[in-house]
C-alpha positions as CSV (number, residue, x, y, z in Angstrom):
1,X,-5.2,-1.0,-24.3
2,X,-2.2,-1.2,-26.4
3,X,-0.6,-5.0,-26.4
4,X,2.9,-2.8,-26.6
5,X,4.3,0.6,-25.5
6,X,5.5,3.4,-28.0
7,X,8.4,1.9,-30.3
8,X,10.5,4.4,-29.0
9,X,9.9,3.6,-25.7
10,X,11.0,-0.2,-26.4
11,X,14.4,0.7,-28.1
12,X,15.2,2.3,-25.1
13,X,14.9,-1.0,-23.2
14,X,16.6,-3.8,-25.0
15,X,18.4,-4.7,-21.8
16,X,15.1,-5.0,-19.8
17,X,13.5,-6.9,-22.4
18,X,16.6,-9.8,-22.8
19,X,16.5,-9.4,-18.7
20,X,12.4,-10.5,-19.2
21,X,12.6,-12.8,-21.9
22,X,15.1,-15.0,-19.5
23,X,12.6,-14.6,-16.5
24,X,9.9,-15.7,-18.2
25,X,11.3,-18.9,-18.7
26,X,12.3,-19.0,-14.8
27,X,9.6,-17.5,-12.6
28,X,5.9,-17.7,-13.1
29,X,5.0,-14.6,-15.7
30,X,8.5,-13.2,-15.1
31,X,7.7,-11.8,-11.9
32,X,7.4,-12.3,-8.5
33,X,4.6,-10.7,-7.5
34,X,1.8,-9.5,-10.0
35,X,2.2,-5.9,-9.3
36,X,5.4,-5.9,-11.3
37,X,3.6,-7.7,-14.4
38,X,2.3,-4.0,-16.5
39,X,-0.8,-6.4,-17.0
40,X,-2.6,-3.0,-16.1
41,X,-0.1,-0.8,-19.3
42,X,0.8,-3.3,-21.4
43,X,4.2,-4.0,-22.7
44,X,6.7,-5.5,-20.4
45,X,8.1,-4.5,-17.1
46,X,11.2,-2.2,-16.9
47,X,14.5,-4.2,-14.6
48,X,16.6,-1.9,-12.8
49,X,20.0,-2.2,-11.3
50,X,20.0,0.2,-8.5
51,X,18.1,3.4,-7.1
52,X,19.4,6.6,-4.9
53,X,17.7,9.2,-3.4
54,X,14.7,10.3,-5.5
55,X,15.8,8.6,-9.1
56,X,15.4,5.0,-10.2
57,X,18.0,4.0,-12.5
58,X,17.0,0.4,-15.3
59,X,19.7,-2.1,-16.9
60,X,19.8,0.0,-19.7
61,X,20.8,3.0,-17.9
62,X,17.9,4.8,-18.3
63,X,16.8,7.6,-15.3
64,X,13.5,8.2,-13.8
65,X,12.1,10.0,-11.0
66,X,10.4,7.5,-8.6
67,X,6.8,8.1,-7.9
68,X,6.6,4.1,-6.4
69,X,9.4,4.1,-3.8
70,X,8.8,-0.1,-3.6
71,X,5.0,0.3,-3.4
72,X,5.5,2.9,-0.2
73,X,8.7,1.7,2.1
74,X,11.2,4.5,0.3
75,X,9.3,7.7,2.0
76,X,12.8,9.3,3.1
77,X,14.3,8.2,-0.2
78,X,16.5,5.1,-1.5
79,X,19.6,4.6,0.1
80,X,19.0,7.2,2.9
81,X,22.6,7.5,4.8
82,X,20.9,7.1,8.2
83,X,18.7,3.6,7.1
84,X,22.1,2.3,5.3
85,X,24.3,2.7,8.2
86,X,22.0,1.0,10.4
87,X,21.6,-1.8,7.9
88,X,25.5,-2.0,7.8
89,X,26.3,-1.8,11.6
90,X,23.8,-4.7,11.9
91,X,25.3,-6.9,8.9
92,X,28.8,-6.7,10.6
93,X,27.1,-8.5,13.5
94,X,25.2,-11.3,11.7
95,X,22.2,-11.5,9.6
96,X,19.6,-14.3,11.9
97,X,19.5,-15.6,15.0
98,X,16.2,-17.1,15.2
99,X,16.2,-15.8,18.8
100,X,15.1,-12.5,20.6
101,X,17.1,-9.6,20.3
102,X,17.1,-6.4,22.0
103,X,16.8,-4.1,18.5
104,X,13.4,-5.6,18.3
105,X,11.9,-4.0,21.9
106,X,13.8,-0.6,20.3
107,X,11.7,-0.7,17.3
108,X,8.3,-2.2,19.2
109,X,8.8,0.6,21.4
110,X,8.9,3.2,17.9
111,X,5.5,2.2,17.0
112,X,3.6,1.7,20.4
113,X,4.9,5.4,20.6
114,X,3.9,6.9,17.4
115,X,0.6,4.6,16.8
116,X,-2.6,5.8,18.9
117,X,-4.2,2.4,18.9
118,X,-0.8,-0.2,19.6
119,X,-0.1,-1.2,23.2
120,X,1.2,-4.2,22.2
121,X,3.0,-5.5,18.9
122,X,4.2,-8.6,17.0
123,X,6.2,-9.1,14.0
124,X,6.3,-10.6,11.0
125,X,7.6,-10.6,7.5
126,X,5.5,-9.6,5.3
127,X,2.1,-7.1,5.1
128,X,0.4,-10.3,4.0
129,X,1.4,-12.2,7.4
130,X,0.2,-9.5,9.5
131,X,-3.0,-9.1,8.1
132,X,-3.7,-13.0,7.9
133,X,-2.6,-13.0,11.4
134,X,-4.6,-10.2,12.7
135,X,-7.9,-12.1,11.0
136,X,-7.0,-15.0,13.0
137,X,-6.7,-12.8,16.2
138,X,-9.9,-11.5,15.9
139,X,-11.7,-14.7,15.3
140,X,-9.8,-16.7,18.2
141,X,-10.6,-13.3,20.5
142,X,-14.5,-13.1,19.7
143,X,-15.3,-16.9,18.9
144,X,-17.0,-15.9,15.8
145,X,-16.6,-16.7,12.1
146,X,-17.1,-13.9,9.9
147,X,-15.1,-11.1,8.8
148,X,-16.2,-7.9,6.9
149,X,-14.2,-6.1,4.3
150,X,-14.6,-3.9,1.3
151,X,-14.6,-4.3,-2.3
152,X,-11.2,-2.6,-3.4
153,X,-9.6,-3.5,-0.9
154,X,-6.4,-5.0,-0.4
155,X,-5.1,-6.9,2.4
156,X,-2.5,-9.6,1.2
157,X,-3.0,-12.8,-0.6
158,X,-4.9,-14.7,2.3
159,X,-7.4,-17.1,1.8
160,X,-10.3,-15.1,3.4
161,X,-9.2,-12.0,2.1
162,X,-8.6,-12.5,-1.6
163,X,-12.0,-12.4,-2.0
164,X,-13.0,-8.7,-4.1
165,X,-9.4,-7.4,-3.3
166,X,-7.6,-4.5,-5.1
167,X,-4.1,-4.0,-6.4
168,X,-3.2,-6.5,-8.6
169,X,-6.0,-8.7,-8.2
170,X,-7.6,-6.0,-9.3
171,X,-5.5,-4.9,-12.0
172,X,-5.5,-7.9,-13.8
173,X,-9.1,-8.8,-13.5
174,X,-8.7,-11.9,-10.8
175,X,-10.2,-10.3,-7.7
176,X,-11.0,-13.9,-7.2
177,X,-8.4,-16.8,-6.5
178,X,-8.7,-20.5,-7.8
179,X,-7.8,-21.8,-4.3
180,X,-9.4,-20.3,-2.3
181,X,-12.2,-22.5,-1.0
182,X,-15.9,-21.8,-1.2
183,X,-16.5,-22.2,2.4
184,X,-13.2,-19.3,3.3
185,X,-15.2,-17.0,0.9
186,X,-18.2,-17.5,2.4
187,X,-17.0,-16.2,5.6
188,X,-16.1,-12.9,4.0
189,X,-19.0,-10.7,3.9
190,X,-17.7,-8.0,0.8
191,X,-19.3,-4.6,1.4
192,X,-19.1,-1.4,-0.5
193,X,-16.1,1.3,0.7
194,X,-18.0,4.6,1.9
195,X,-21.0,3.1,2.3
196,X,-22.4,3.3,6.0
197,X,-26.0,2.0,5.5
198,X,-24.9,-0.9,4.0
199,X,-22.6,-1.7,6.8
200,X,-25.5,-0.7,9.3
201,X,-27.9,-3.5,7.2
202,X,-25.0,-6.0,7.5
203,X,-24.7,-6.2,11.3
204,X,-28.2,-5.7,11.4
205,X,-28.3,-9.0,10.1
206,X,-25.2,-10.6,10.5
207,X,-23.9,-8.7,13.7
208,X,-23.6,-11.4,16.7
209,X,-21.5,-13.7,13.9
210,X,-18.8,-11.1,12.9
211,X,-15.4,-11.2,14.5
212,X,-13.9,-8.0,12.9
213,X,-14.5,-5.5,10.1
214,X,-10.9,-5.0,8.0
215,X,-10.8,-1.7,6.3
216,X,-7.9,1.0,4.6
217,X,-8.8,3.8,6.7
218,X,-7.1,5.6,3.5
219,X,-7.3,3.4,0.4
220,X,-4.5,3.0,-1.6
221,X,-5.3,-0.5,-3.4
222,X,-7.9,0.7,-5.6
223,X,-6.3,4.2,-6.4
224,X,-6.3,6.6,-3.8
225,X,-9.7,7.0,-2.0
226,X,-10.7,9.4,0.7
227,X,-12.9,8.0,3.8
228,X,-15.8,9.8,4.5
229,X,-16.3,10.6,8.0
230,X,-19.9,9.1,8.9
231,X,-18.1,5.7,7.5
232,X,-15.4,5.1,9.5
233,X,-17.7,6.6,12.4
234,X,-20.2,3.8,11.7
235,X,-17.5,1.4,11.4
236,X,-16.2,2.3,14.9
237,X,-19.6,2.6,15.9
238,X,-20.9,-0.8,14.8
239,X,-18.3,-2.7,16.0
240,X,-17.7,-1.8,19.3
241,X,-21.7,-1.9,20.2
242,X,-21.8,-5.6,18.7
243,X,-18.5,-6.9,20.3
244,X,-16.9,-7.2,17.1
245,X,-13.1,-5.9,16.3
246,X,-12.0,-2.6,14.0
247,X,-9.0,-3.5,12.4
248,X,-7.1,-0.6,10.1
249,X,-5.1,-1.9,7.4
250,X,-2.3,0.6,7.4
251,X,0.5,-1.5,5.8
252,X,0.3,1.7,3.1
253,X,-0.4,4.4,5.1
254,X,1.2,3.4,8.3
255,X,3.7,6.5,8.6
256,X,3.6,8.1,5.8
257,X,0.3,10.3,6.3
258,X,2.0,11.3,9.8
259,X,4.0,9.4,12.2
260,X,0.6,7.7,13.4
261,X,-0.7,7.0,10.3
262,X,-4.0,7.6,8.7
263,X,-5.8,6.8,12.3
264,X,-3.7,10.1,13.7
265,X,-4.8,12.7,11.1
266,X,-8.5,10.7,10.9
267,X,-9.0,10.3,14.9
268,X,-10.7,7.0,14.3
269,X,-8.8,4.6,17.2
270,X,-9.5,0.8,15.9
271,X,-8.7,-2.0,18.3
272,X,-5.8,-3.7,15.9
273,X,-3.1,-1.8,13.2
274,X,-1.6,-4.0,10.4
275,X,2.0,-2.3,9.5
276,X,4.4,-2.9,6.3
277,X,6.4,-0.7,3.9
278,X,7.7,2.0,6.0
279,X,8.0,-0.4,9.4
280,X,10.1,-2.2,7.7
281,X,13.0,0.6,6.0
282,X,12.6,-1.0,2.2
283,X,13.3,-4.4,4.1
284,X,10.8,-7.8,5.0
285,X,8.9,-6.4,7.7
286,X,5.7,-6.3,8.9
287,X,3.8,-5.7,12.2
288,X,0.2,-6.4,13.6
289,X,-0.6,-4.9,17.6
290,X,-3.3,-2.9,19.0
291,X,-5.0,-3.3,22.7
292,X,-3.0,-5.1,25.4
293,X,-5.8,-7.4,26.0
294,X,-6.1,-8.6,22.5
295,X,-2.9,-8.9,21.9
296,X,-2.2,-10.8,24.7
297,X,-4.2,-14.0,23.3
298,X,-1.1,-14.4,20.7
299,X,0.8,-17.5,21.2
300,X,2.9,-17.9,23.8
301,X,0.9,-15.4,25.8
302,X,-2.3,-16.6,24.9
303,X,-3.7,-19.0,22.9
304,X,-3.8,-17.6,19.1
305,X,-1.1,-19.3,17.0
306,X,1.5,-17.5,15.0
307,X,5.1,-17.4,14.1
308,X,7.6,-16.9,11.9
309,X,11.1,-18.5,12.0
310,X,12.3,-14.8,10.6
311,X,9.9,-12.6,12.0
312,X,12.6,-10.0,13.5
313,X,14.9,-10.2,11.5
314,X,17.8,-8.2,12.7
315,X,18.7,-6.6,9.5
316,X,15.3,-5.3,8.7
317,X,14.5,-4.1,12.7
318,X,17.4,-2.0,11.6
319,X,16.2,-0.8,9.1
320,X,13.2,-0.4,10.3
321,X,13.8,1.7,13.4
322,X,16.7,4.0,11.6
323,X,13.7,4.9,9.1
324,X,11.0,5.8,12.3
325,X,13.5,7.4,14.1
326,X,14.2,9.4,11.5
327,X,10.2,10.4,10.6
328,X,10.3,11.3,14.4
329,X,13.3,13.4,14.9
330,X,13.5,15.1,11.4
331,X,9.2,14.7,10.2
332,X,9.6,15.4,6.4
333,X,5.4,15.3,6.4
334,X,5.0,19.1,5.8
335,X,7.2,19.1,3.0
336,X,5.6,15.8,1.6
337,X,2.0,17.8,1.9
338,X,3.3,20.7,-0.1
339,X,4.7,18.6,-2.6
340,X,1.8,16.5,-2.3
341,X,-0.6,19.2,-3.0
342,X,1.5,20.9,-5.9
343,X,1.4,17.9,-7.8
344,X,-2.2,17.3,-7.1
345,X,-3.0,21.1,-8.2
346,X,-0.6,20.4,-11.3
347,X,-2.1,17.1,-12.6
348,X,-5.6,18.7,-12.5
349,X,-4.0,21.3,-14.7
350,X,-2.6,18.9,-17.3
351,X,-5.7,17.0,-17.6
352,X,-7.6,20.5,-17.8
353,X,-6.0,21.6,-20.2
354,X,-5.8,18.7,-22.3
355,X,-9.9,18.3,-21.9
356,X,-9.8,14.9,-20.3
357,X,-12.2,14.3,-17.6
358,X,-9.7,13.0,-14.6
359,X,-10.5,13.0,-11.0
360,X,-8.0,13.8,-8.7
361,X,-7.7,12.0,-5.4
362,X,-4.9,12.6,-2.8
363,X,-4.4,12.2,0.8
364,X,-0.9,13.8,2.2
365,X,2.1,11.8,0.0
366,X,-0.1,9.6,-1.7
367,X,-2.4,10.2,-5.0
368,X,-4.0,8.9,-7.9
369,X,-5.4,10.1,-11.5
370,X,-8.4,8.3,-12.1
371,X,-9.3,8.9,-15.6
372,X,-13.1,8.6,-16.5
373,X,-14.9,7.9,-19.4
374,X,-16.5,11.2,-19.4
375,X,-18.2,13.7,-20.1
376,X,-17.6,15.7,-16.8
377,X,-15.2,13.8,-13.8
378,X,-17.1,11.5,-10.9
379,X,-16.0,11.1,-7.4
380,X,-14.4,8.4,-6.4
381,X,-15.9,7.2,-3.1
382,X,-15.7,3.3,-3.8
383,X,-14.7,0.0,-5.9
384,X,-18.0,0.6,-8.1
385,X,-16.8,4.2,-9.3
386,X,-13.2,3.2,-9.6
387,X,-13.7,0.4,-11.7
388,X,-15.2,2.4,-14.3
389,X,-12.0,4.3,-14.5
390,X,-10.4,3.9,-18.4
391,X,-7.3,2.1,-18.0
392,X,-6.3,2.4,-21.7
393,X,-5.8,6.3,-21.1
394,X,-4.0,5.8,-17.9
395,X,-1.9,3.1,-19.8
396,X,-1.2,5.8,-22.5
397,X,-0.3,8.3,-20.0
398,X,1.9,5.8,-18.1
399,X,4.2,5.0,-20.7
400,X,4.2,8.9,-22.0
401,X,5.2,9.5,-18.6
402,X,8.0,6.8,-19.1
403,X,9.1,8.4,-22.2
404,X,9.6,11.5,-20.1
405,X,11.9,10.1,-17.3
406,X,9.1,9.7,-14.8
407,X,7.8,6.4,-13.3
408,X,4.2,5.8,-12.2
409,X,2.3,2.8,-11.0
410,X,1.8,0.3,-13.6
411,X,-2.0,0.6,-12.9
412,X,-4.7,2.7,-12.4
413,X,-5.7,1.1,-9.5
414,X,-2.4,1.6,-7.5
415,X,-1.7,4.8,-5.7
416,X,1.7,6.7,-6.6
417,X,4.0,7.5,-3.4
418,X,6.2,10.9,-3.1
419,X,9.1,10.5,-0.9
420,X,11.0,13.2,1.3
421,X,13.8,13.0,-1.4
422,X,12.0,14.7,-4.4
423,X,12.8,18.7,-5.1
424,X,11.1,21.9,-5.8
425,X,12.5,21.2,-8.8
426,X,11.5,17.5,-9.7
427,X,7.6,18.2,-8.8
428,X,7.9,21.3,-11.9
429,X,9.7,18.7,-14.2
430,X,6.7,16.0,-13.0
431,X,4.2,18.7,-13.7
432,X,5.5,19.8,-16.8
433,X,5.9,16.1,-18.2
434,X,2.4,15.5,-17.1
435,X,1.3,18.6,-19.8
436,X,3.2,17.1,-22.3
437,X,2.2,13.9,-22.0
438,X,-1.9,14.4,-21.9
439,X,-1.5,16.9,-24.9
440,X,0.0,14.7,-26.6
């Protein structure tokens, strides 16, 4: 992997790397959160100034079409008219009140609407919240310890979950935490994505000690990779038959693969959802619900402790619930597929063409080009064919792809996100950049 990108590239990004050079010295690695780092390209990160509809725009006044959209929140586009007026009308009336606030039952009663599994909901402020909170729901509800999840998988920077996770952790090579104790790992029982037999073996052995099995019914933190139908079916299966919970980790694909999420299209029904991104309309929300009588053991109607002194917060509930209303009354998700699949049909061309051996994975608006060390393209099912991926091609590609006024993930192992604002027009330009850049 190259330690820099293409000189050209970096003369076209003085300002971003001054704007770097001064974060560096402020914030730990210049960012704050790894995701931003380009440990995964190389070079340093690009700074923008400010984003609208479909196009990112950097502090060097550089363009790009925006395949990111802030990890997944941007599905309508930035700056949607609807999301800023709602952000607007609820900044002229005041930005906290650390106290309940009707807007909040409006957007609850979005999601209990639109998610199969969510009778009842709580919020919080980040996707990381949710899903510690969700852990600790299912271990207060069942009285049990363990909790199973799946290599590649991503599901915040908890203690018990940082253990094997994707995305960054991933991308820079630290699935692993210093911090996290050896007794939260060993509580974590790390199994193989698409694998059902090994799930079987584990409650086979482990069953009457496991609280809750935490999945991405659609993974998006490893690259993009499809469920297979007998493993969520096992996973439902297994669970319910040994009393333990199925929790979906949809903070990516929570509305975005339909209004439902991934559960909708996949008509697997777990017993607790974990939101972000999209919930939220580009703002600090997050949301964990599911059955009635699980939720109902949070604090204060139960006994499971949580909180969160801005969980609700006023500006991002609006947000939040102009974005959902929106998805409902205007769904963009046919035009997201078409898209979707255009670009999925025109990367396999580029990389066809160019003789690279890429597989292609997509599900609805999200995707990923996994390329492979050859000779001939492997399915990705799982973390042990993903990780074989060759990240110094991708990293060439990315910043080809840069060059060309289009911006990717910084990393093979994150999924790319189209939103409802990108053309006819800007998927040919994508496609046609995407030619370029593997030829070359």
């Amino acid at each position: 992997m190259p330690d820099h990108p293409p000189a050209a590239t970096a003369a076209r990004r003085r300002a971003s790397h001054t704007a770097f050079a001064r974060a560096r010295g402020l914030i730990p690695g210049g960012v704050n959160s790894p995701a931003r780092a380009f440990g995964g390209v190389g070079g340093e990160p690009i700074f923008f100034r400010e984003a609208q509809g479909q196009w990112l725009t950097d502090i060097d006044g550089n363009r790009y079409l925006d395949y990111i959209g802030s990890w997944g929140p941007m599905i309508l586009g930035h700056r949607h008219p609807r999301v800023v007026a709602a952000i607007e009308a609820a900044l002229a009336r005041g930005t906290s009140y650390g106290a309940p606030t009707e807007a909040e039952s409006r957007l609850a009663e979005l999601i209990i609407a639109a998610v199969p599994s969510i009778e009842k909901v709580r919020m919080t402020s980040s996707g990381t919240e949710a899903a510690m909170s969700a852990v600790r729901l299912a271990r207060g509800v069942t009285g049990r310890d363990k909790i199973v999840k799946f290599a590649g998988n991503y599901h915040g920077h908890g203690d018990s979950l940082l253990v094997a996770a994707g995305s960054s952790a991933a991308t820079l090579g630290v699935p692993d935490s210093p911090g996290v104790t050896a007794g939260t790992a060993r509580d974590t029982l790390v199994l193989e994505y698409n694998d059902p037999q090994e799930l079987e073996d584990c409650f086979g052995r482990e069953g009457d000690e496991i609280a809750a099995v935490l999945l991405e019914p659609v993974v998006g933190n490893m690259g993009l990779v499809r469920p297979e139908p007998e493993f969520l079916a096992a996973a439902r299966r297994l669970t319910r038959s040994h009393g333990a919970l199925l929790v979906f980790d949809e903070v990516m694909s929570g509305f975005r693969l339909a209004l439902g999420g991934a559960q909708e299209i996949l008509g697997v029904v777990p017993d607790l959802t974990i939101l972000g991104k999209i919930v939220g309309g580009g703002l600090p929300l997050a949301a964990y619900g599911g059955r009635a009588d699980v939720m109902d053991h949070v604090l204060p109607a139960g006994k499971v402790f949580q909180a969160g002194t801005l969980a609700g917060n006023p500006l991002a509930v609006a947000a939040g619930t102009a974005t959902l209303e929106e998805l409902a009354e205007r769904p963009p998700y046919g035009q997201l597929e078409r898209h979707g699949a255009a670009l999925e049909a025109g990367f396999r061309a580029a990389a066809a063409a160019a003789g690279l051996p890429v597989w292609v994975a997509r599900v609805g608006s999200m995707l990923t080009m996994f390329f492979q060390p050859g000779p001939e393209p492997v399915p990705v099912r799982g973390w042990k064919t993903a990780s074989r991926s060759d990240k110094a091609r991708y990293a060439a590609f990315f910043w080809a792809m840069i060059d060309r006024g289009v911006y990717l993930p910084c990393s093979q192992y994150e999924a790319l996100f189209l939103s409802a604002a990108l053309t006819d027009a800007d998927i040919a330009a994508t496609i046609t950049a995407a030619h370029e850049s593997l030829a070359g």
